[in-house]
Structure formats: structure tokens, C-alpha cells
Backbone bond lengths (Angstrom), bond angles and torsions (degrees), N, CA, C in turn:
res aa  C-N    CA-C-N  psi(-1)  N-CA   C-N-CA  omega(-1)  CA-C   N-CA-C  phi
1 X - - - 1.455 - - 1.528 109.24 -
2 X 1.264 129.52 141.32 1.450 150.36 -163.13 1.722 97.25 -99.71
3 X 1.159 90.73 140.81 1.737 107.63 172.50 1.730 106.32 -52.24
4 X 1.704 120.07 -36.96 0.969 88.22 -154.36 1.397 93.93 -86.73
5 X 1.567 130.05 -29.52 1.518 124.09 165.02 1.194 125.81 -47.84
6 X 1.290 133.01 -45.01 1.362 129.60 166.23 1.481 103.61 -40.96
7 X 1.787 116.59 -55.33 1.765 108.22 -176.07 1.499 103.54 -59.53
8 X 1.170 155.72 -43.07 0.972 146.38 -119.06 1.933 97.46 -114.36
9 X 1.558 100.82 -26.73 1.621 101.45 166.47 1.659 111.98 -90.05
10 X 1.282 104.57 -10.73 1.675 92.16 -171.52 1.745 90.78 -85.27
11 X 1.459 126.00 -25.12 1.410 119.82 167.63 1.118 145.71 -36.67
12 X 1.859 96.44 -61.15 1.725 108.00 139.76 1.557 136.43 -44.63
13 X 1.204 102.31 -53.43 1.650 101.99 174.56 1.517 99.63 -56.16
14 X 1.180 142.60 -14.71 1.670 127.70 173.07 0.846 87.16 -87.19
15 X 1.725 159.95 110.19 1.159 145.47 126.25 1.503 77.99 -153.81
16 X 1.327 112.06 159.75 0.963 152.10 162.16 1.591 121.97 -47.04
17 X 1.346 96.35 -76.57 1.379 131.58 -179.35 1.764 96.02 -70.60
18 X 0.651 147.92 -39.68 1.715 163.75 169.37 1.624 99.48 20.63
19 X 1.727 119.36 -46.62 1.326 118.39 -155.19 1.890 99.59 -84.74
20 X 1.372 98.01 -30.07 1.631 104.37 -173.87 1.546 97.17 -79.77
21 X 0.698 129.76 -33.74 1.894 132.93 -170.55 1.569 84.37 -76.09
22 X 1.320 141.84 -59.54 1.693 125.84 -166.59 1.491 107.40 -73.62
23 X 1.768 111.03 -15.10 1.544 111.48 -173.62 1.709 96.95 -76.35
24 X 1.153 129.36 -44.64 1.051 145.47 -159.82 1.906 101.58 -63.94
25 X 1.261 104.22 -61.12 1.110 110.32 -168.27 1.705 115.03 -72.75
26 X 1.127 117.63 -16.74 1.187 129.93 167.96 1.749 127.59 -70.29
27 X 1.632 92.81 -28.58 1.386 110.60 176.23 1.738 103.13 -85.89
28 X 1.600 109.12 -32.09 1.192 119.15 -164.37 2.314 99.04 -58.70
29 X 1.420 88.21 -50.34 1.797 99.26 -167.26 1.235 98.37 -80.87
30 X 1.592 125.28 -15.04 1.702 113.05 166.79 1.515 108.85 -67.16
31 X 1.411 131.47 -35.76 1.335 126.51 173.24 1.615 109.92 -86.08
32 X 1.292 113.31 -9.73 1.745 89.46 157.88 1.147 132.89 -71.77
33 X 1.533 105.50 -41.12 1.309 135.82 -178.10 1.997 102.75 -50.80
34 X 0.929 125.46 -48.84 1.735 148.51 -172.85 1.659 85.46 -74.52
35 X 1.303 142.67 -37.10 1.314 139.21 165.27 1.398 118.63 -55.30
36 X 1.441 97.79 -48.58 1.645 123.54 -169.32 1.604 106.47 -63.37
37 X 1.629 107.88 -43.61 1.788 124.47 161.88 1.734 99.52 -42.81
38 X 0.832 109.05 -78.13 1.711 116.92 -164.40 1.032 105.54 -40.20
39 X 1.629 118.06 -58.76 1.487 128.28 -164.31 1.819 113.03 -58.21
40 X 1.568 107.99 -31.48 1.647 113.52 163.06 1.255 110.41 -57.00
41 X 1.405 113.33 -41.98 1.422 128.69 -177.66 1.678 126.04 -65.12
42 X 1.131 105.35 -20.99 1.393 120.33 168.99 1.085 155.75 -103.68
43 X 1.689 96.98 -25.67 1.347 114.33 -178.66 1.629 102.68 -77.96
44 X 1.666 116.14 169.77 1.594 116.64 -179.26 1.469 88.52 -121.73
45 X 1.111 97.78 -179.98 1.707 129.47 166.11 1.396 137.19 -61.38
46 X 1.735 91.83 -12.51 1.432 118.09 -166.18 1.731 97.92 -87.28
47 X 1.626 110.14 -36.92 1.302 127.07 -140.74 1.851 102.54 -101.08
48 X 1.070 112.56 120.88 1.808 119.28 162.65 1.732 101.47 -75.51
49 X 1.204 113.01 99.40 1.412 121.21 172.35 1.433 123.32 -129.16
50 X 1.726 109.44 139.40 1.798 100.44 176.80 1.636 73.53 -130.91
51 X 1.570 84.45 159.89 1.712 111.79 155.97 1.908 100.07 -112.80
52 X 1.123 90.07 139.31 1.731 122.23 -155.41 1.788 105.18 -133.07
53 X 1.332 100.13 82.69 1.675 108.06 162.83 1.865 89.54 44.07
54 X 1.744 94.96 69.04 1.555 92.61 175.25 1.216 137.03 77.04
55 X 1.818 112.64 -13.55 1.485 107.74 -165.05 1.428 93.38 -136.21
56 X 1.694 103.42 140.60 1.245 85.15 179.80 1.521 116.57 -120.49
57 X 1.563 110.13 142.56 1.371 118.31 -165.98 1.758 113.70 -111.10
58 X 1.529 96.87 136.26 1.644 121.50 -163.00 1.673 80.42 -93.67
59 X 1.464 118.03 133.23 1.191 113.41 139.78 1.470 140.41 -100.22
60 X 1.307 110.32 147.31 1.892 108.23 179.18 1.254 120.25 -41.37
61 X 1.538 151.47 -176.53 0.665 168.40 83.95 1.990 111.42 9.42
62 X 1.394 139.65 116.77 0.663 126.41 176.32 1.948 128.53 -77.55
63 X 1.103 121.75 173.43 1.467 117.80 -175.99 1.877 92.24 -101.54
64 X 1.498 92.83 163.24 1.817 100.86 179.19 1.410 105.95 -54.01
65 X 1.237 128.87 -77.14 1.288 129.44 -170.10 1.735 108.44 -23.57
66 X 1.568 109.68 -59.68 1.225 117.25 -174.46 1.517 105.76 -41.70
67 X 1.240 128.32 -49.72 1.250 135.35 -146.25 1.579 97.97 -85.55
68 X 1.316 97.74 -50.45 2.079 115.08 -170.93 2.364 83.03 -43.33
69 X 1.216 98.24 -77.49 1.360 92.22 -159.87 1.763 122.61 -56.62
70 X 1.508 99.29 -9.49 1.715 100.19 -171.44 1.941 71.96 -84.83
71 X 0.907 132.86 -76.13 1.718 130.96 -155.20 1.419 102.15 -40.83
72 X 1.272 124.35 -45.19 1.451 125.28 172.92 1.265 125.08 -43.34
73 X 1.088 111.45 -69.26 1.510 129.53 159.95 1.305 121.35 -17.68
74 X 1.795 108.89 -87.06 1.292 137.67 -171.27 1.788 91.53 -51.90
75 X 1.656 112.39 -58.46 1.924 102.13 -176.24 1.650 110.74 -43.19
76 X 1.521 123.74 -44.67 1.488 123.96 -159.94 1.666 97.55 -78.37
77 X 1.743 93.32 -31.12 2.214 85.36 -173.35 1.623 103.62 -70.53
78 X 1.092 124.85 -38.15 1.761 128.98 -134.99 1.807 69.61 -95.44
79 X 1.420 139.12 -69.02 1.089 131.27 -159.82 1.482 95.71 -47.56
80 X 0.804 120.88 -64.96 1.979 131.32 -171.29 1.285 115.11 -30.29
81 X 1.639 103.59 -49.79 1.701 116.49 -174.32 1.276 106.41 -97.84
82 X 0.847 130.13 -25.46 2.002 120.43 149.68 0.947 128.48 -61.68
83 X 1.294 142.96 -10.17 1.156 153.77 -166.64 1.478 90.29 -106.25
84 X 1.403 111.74 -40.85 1.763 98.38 -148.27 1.625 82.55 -102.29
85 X 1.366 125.99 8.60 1.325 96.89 -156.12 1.494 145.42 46.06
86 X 1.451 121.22 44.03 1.479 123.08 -143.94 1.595 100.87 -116.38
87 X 1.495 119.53 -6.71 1.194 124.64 -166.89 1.463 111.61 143.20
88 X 1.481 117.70 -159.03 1.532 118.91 -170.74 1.901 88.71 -139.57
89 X 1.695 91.19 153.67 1.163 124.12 -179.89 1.487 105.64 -116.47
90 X 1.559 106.50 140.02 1.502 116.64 163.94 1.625 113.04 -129.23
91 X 1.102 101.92 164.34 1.666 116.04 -168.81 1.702 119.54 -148.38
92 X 1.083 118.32 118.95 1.324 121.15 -142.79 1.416 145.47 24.84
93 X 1.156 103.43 -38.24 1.793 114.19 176.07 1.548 137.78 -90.24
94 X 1.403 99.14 25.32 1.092 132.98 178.99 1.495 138.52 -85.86
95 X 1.101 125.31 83.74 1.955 137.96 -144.73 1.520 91.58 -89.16
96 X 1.416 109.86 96.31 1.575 119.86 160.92 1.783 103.41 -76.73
97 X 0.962 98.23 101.97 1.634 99.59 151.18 1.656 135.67 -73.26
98 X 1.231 110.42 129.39 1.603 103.62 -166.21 1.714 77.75 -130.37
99 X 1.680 82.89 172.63 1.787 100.05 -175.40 1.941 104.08 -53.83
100 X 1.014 112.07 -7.58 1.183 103.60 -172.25 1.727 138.33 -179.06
101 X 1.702 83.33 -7.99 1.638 96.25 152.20 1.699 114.56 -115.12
102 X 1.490 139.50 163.58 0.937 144.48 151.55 1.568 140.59 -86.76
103 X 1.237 120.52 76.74 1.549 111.32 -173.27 1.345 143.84 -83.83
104 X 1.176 145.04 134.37 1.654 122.29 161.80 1.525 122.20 -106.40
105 X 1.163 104.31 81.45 1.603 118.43 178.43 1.588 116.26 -38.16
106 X 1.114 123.54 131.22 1.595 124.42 172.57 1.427 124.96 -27.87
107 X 1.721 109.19 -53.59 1.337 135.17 168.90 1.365 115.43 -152.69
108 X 1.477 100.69 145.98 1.726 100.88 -164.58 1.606 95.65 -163.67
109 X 1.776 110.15 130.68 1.238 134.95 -178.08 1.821 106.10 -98.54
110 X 1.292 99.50 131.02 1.439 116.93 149.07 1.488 121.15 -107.83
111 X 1.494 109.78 146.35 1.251 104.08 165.86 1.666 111.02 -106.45
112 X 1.288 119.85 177.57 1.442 138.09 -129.94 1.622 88.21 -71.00
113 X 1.609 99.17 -45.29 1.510 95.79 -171.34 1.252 126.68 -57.00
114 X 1.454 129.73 -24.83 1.459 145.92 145.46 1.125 128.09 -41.93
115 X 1.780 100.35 -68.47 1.420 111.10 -157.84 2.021 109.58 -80.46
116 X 1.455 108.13 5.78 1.514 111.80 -173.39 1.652 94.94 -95.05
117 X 1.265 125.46 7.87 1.811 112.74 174.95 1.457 83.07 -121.39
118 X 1.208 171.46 -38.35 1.230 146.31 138.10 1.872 122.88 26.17
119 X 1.321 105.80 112.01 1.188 93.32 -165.15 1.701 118.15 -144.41
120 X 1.617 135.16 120.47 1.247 107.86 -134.20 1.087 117.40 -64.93
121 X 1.259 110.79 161.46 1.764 104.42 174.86 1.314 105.01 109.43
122 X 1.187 102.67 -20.25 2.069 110.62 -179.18 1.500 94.74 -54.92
123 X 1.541 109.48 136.90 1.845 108.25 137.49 1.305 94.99 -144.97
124 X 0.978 141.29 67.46 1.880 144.09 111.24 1.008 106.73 -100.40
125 X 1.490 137.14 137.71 1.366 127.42 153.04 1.923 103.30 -126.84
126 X 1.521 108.56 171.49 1.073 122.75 -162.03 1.975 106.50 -76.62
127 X 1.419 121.65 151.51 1.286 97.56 158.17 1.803 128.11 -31.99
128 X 1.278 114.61 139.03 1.621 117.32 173.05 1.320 116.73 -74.39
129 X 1.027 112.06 159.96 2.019 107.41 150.04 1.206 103.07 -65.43
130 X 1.042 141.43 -83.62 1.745 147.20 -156.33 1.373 89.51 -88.87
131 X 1.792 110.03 148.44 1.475 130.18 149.52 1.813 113.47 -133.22
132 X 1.001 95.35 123.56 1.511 95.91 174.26 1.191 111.62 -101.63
133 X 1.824 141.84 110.98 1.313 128.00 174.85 2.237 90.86 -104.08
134 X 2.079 96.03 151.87 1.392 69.97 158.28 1.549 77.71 -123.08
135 X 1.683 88.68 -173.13 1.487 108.91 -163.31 1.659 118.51 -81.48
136 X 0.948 120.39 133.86 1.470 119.10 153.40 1.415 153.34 -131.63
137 X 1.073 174.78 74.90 1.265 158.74 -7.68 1.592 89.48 -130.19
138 X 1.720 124.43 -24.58 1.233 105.91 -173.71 2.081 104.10 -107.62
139 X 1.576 108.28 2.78 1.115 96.19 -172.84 1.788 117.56 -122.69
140 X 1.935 98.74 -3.67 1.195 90.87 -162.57 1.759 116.66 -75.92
141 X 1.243 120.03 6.45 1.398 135.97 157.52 1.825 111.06 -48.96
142 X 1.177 88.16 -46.29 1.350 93.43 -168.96 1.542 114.81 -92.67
143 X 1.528 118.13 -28.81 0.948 111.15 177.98 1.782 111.75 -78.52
144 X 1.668 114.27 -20.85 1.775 95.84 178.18 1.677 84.59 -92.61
145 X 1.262 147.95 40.19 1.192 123.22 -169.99 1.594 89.90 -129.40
146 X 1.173 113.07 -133.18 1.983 141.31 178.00 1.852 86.74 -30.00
147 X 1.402 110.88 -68.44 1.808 98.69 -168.62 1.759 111.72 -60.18
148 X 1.138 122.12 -35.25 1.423 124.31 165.76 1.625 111.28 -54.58
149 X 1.160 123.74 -45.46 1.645 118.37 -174.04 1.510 102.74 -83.16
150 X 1.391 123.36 -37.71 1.102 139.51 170.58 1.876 126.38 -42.22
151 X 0.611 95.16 -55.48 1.818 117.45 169.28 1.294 142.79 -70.47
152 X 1.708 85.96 -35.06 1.758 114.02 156.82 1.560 97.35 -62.83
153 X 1.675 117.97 -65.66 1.436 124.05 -162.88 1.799 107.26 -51.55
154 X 0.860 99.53 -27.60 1.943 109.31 -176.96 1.475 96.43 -95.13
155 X 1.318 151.39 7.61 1.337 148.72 156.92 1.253 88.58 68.78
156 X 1.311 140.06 96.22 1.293 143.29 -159.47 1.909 74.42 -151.08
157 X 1.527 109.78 119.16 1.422 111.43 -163.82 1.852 116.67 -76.58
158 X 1.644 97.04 -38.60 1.346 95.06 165.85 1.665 105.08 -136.96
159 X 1.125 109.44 168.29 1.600 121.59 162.18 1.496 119.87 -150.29
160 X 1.480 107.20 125.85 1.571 115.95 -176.39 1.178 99.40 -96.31
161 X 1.543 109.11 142.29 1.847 111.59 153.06 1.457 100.98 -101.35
162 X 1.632 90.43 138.59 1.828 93.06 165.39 1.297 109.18 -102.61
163 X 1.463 128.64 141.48 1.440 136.64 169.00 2.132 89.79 -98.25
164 X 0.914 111.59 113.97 1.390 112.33 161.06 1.212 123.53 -91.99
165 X 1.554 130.94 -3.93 1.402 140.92 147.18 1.461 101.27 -29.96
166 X 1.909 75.93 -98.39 1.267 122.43 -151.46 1.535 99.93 -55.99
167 X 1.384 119.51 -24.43 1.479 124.79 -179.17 1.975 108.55 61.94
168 X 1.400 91.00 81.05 1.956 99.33 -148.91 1.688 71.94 -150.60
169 X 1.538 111.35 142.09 1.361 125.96 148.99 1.574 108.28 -116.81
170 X 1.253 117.02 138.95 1.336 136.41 162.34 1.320 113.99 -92.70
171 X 1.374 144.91 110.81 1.264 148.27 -129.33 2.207 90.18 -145.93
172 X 1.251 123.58 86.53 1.297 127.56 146.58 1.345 147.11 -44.24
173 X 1.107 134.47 99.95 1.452 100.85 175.25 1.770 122.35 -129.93
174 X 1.388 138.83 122.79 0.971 142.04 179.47 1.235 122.93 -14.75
175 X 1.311 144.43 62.82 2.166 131.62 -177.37 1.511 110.30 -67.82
176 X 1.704 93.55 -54.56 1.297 77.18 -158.51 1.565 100.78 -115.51
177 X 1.353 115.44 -170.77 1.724 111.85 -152.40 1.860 117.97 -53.89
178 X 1.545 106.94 -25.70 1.484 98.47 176.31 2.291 83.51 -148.95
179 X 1.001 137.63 12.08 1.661 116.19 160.67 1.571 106.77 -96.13
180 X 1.276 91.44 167.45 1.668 109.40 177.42 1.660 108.30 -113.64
181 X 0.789 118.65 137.82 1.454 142.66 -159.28 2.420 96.94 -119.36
182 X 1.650 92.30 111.69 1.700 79.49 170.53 1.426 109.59 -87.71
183 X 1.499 105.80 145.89 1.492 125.85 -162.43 1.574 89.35 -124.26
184 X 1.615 142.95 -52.41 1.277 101.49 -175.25 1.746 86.17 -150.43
185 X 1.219 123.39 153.15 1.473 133.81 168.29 1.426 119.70 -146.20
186 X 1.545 105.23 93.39 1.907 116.84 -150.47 1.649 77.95 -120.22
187 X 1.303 105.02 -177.30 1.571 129.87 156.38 1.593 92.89 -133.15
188 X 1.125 136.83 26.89 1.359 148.44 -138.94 1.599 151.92 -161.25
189 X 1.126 157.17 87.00 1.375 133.10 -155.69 1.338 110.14 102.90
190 X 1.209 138.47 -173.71 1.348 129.98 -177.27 1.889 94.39 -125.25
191 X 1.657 86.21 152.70 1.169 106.33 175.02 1.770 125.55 -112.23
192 X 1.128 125.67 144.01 1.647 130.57 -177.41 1.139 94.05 -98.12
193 X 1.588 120.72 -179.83 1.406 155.44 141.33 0.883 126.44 -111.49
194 X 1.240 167.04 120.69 1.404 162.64 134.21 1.517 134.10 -44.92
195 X 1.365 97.68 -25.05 1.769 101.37 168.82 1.456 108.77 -100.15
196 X 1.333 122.38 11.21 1.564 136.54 177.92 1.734 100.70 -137.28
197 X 0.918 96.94 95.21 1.910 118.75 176.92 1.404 105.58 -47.92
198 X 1.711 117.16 99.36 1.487 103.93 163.08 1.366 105.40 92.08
199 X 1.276 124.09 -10.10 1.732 109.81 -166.57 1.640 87.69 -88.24
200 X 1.278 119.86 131.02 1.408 124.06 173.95 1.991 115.30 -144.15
201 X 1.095 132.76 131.45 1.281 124.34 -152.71 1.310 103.80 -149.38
202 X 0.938 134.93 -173.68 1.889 138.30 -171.70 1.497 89.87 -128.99
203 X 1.547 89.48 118.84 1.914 105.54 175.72 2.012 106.63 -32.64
204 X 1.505 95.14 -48.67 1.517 81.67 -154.62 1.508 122.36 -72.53
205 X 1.324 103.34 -7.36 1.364 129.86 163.35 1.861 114.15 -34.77
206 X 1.594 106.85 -47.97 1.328 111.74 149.49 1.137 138.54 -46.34
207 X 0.952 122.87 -16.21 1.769 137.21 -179.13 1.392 107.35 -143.01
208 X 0.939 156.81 -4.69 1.549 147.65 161.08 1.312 105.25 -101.88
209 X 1.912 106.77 119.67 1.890 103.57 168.40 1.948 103.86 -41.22
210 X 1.334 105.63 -61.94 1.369 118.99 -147.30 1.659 108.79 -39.76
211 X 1.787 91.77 -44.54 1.559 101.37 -174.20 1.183 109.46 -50.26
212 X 1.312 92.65 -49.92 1.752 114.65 -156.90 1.631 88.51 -38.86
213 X 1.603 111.89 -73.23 1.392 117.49 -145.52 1.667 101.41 -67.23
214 X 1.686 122.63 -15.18 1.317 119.58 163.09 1.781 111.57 -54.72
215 X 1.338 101.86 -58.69 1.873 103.60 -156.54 1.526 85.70 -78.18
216 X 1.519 147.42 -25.53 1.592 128.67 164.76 1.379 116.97 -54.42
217 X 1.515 129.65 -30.18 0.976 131.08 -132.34 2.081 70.66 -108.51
218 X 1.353 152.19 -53.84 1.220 139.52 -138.83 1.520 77.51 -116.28
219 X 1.341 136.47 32.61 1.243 136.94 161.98 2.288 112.26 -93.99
220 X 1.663 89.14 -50.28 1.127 131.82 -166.16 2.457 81.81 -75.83
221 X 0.615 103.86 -31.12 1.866 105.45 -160.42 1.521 94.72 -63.32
């Protein structure tokens, strides 16, 4: 438990009323949760959808850039972890379940110990080790916001933000039991993983075809 949750329950316990305010709220996330049912129940295959503290959010259509660097990425990770056998990779359509929100991260790593009870036909899967969100004009609120505190709380080991503008990685990494600590934010230089053994690549590789097909190509060697 976190300092600021511990403050925020010792708050309640000063109230009076304290037992009806936790009765309340308990009933409150039992009917989200019965939302959260439906929302599995509804969404299609067609649709990029999370449910978000109850609400559930449709996303846009992405812009090229967005896409150029999520395809970049996902080709250098998925080649990396097939090769090495190190686990499984997902890429947009991917339903992270958390205690209580639902996400589908851009790109997202499991390692072996996870991804070997995987079984076809699955569409929930467990928090990842790695999440890659990149940014967009309608999500990056959310991605340094609720999915940033969120991911830490699920021990989700690292999480990158991509700026596909600015062509900038934000590079996370887990210290302490549920915050993230920034470890590197280049447009530049090469970047590691830690929950992916050895996979190491040159940032711009994310955004340049040319790179790309350089750091695939001494991936593949």
C-alpha cells in the first residue's frame, strides 16, 4: 500500500459515516463491474476499445505517423521474440485486463512465463511485462494519466510513451513496488529492454523505414 492510499483510507476512517461511504462504493464498482460484463459483450473485432474507470472509450482511427512507428516497433519486437523464443508479442488488439479497468495497448510484451498458458481462442489476457502506448491528441491524457498509474499498480515492468511527432521515446521503468521511475527520453541513441533479454535497437529505427530495415536486418543475423 502507497502513502498516498494509506492517506486517503485513514481519511475515511475519520468520518463518521465511514462504513456507509465503503458500503456505497462497493455496491457502486459491483455495478461497474456488470457494465464491464456487457462491454466484453459488445464490443466487435472491428473496434479498438477500453473500458476506463466505468466508461467505455471508442478510439479514432489512427494518423500515418502513428501507425509507421507502432508497425516499426512491433516488426523489430515480434522478430526479436521469435527468434529468441522469449515470449509473445501483441499489437493493438490486445484486452489487458486489470483489477478493474480494461485496456488494449498499442504493443505489449509477455514473457514466457505468461505467455506459455495462453490458449487459442483467449481474448482477455493478463497485465504484460512491457506496454508500449503511442500518443495521440485524443489519448495522451490518458496514457500519462489512469494507464500510467495503472500499469505500475499491475507491476507491468516497463512502459514506453511514443511521441510520433516529436519522434521522442519515453522509456519507464518499475523501482519501486507499484511507481515508474524515467530511465531514458531520447529521439536518439539506442534503446534496451529489460523484460526482453538483449533486445537493443537505435531509437530512430522507430521512425525511419531505412533504419528500421537496418536494425531488422542484424536482428534476423
Amino acid at each position: 500500500m502507497t502513502a498516498y492510499h494509506k492517506n486517503i483510507i485513514e481519511k475515511v476512517l475519520e468520518l463518521p459515516n465511514a462504513p456507509s461511504i465503503v458500503q456505497q462504493m462497493t455496491n457502486a464498482l459491483a455495478e461497474e463491474q456488470k457494465r464491464r460484463v456487457q462491454f466484453y459483450n459488445d464490443i466487435n473485432d472491428d473496434q479498438k476499445a477500453e473500458f476506463i474507470n466505468g466508461e467505455v472509450i471508442i478510439h479514432s482511427p489512427v494518423k500515418k505517423e502513428h501507425n509507421d512507428a507502432g508497425s516499426n516497433l512491433h516488426t523489430l519486437l515480434s522478430t526479436f521474440v521469435k527468434k529468441n523464443k522469449c515470449g509473445y508479442v501483441g499489437f493493438e488488439k490486445i484486452m489487458v485486463e486489470c483489477k478493474r479497468n480494461s485496456y488494449e495497448p498499442d504493443i505489449c510484451f509477455f514473457k514466457t512465463e505468461k505467455s506459455q498458458h495462453f490458449k487459442e481462442g483467449q481474448s482477455l489476457f493478463p497485465p504484460p511485462d512491457l506496454v508500449v502506448e503511442i500518443l495521440s491528441k485524443g489519448t495522451a491524457k490518458k496514457d500519462r494519466g489512469i494507464k500510467f498509474t495503472d500499469y505500475a499498480a499491475h507491476e507491468v515492468e516497463e512502459y514506453w510513451i511514443i511521441d510520433s511527432i516529436k519522434k521522442i521515446v519515453e522509456q519507464y521503468r518499475l523501482e519501486d513496488a507499484d511507481s515508474y521511475e524515467l530511465i531514458l527520453k531520447s529521439g536518439e541513441g539506442q534503446i534496451s529492454c529489460t523484460p526482453v533479454k538483449d533486445f537493443n535497437i537505435p531509437i530512430v529505427a522507430i521512425f525511419d523505414p531505412e533504419e528500421n530495415l537496418k536494425a531488422l536486418t542484424s536482428i534476423l543475423q
